[in-house]
C-alpha positions in Angstrom: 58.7 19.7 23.8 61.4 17.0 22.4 64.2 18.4 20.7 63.5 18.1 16.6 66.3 15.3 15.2 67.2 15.1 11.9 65.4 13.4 9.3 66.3 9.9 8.0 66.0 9.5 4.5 63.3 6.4 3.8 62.4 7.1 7.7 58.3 8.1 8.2 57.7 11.8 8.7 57.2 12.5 12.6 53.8 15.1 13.3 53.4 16.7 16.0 50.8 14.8 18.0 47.8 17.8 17.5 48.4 17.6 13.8 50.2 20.5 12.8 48.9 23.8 11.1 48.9 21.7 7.8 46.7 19.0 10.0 44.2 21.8 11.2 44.0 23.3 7.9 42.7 20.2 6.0 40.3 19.9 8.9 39.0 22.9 8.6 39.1 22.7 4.5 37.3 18.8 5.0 34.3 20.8 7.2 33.9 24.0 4.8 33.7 21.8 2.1 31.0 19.7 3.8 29.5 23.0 4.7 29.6 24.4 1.4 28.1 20.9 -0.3 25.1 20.3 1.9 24.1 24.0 1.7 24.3 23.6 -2.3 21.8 20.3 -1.8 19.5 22.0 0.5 19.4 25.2 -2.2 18.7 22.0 -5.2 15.9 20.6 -3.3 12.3 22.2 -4.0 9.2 21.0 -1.2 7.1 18.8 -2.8 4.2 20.6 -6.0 0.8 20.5 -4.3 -1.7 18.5 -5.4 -3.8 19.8 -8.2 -7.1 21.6 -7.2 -10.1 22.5 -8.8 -12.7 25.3 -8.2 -15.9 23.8 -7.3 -18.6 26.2 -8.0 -22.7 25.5 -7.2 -25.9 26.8 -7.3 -28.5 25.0 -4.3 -32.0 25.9 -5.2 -34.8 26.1 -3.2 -37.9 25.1 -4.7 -41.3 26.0 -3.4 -44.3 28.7 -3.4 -42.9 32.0 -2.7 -45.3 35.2 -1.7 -43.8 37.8 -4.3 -43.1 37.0 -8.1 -40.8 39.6 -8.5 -37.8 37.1 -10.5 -34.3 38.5 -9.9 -35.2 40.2 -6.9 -33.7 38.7 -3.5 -35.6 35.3 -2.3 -35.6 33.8 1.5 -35.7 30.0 1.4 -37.9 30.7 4.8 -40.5 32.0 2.2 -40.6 28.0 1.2 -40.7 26.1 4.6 -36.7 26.6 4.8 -35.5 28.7 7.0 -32.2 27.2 7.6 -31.1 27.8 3.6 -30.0 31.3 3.6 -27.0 33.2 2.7 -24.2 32.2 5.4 -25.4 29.0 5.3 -22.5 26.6 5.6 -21.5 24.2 2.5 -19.4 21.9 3.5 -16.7 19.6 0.7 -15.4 16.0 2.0 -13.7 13.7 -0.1 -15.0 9.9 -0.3 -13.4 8.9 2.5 -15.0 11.7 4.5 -12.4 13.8 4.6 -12.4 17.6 5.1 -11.8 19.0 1.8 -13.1 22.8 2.7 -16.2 24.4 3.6 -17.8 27.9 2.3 -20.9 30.0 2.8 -24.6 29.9 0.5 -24.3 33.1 -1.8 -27.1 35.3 -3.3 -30.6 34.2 -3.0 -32.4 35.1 -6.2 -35.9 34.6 -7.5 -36.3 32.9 -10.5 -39.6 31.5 -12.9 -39.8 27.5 -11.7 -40.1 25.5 -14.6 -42.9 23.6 -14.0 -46.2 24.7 -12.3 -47.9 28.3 -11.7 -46.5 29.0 -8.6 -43.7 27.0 -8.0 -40.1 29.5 -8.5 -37.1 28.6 -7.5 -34.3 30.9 -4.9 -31.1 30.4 -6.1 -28.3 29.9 -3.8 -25.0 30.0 -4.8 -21.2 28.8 -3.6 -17.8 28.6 -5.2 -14.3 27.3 -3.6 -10.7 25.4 -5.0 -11.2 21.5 -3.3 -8.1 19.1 -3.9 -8.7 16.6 -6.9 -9.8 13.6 -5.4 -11.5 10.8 -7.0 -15.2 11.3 -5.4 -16.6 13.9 -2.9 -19.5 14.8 -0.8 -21.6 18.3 -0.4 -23.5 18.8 2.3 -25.1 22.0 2.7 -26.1 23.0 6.1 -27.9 19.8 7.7 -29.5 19.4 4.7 -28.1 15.8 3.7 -24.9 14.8 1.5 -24.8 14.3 -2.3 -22.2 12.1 -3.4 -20.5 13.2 -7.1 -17.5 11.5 -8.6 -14.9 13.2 -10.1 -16.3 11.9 -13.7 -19.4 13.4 -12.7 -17.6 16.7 -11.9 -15.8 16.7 -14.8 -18.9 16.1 -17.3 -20.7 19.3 -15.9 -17.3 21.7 -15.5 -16.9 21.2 -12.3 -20.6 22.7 -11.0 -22.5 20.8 -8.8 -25.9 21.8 -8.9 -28.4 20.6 -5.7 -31.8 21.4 -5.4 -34.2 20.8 -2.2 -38.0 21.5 -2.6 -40.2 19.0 -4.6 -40.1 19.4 -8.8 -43.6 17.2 -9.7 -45.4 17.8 -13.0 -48.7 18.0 -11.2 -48.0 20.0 -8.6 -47.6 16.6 -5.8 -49.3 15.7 -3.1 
């Protein structure tokens, strides 16, 4: 350690080479401060809102001959030549683009009057889940086929998408 000489007025002030406890002490002040001012940023910051959603809700109706007529009661679509519509039967939500939007299960199963022919009821099949809003999507239920909708569409009929599978003819088809 150098012996300390006297100070010379007008000369620079002479620090010890590590700075000092004056030099430490800002350092340490500079850093908390930092410290302090990114945590207060990080607090400020909120993630991103999510997009908005929608509940998409559905009814899939099988349409076809069914051996009881006992409407309201529980229906099969197996009774109509469908034995893959059922409840647990997967509906599956993509957006235009194909994209995986969500998927749920067939609900219910209930006999109603068909609004056509003598024997011709319908089993109504229902399903309801949130999707992202995107500008078109796709239902598929089971392997059944997609059915495009737009979000116009969607919004003209409150958001229910109702899909049907059996043949509606006035005079009973072919």
């Amino acid at each position: 350690m150098e012996p300390e000489q006297p100070e010379v007025a007008g000369a620079p002030r002479r620090h010890p080479p590590d700075g000092g406890v004056r030099g430490v002490a800002g350092r340490l002040s500079s850093v908390v401060v930092f410290g302090v001012l990114a945590l207060l940023a990080a607090g400020c910051s909120r993630p991103p809102a999510p997009p908005p959603s929608r509940t998409l809700g559905g009814t899939y109706i099988v349409h076809g001959v069914f051996p009881h007529r006992n409407y309201g009661a529980p229906c099969k679509g197996a009774d109509a030549g469908y034995p893959d519509v059922r409840p647990g039967t997967t509906v599956t939500v993509e957006d235009g683009t194909g994209a995986m939007l969500g998927t749920v299960a067939l609900e219910g199963g209930t006999l109603r009057k068909g609004l056509l022919r003598e024997r011709d009821d319908d089993c109504v099949f229902s399903f309801s889940l949130t999707v992202p809003e995107r500008d078109s999507y796709r239902i598929e239920v089971g392997r059944r086929g997609v059915v495009a909708f737009t979000r116009s569409d969607l919004d003209r009929s409150n958001w229910k998408a109702d899909l049907t599978i059996g043949a509606y003819t006035m005079f009973g088809g072919i």
